[in-house]
C-alpha positions in Angstrom: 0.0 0.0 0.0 1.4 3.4 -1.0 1.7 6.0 1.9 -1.4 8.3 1.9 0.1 11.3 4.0 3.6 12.7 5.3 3.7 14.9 7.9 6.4 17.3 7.9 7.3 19.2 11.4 9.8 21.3 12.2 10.7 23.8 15.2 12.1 27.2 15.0 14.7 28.5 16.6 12.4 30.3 19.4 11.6 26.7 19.9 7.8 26.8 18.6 6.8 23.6 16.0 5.7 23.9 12.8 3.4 21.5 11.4 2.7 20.2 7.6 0.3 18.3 5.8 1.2 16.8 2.5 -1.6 14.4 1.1 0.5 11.8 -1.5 -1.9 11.0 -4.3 -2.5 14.7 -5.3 1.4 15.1 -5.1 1.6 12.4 -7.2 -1.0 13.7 -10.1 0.7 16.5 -10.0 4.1 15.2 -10.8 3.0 12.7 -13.3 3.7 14.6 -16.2 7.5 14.8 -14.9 7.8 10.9 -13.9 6.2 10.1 -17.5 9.2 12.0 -19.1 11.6 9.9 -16.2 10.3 6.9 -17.3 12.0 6.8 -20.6 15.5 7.9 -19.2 15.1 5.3 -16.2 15.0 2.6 -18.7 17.6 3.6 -20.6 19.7 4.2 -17.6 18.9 0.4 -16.9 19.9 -0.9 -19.6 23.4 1.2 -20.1 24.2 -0.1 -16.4 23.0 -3.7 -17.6 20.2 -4.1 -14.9 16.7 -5.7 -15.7 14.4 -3.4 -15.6 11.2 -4.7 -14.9 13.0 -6.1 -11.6 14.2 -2.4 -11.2 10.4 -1.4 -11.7 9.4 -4.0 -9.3 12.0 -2.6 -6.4 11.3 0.6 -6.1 7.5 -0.6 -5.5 8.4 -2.4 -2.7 10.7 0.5 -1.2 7.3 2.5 -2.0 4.8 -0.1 -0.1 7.8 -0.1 3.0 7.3 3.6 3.5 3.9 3.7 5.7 5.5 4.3 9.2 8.9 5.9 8.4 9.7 8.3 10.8 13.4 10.5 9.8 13.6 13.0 12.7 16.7 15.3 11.9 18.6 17.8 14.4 21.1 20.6 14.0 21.5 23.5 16.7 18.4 24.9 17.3 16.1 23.4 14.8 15.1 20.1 14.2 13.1 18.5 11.3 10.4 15.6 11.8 9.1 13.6 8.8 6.4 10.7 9.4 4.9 8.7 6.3 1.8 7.1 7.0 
């Protein structure tokens, strides 16, 4: 199952948290034009580097279906940076 919504938080440096919404599928129409013109180049990338790709196609689904429940929290100084798929 592909994730459905990532939540993006981060804190400022006065230490209040910001909080984001980003829905996936609407993301995703969005961008289609672009990953229809990636498509081509992926494939030929494949098959310069000698990789099968309908087993590359096949990966990166499952990398896609492991997402729901990823949490990458990120901190540097002040701020810090909180991303949850679900």
């Amino acid at each position: 199952m592909i994730p459905q919504l990532v939540t993006i938080r981060h804190r400022r440096t006065e230490g209040r948290w910001r909080r984001r919404f980003v829905p996936v599928l609407p993301v995703l129409l969005l961008i289609s034009p672009l990953l229809l013109l990636a498509l081509p180049v992926a494939l030929v990338a494949c098959l310069v580097v000698r990789v099968n790709p309908v087993a590359a196609l096949r990966d990166v689904g499952r990398v896609l279906g492991a997402l729901p429940g990823t949490r990458i929290e990120v901190a540097q100084g002040g701020k810090t940076l909180l991303v949850s798929v679900r």
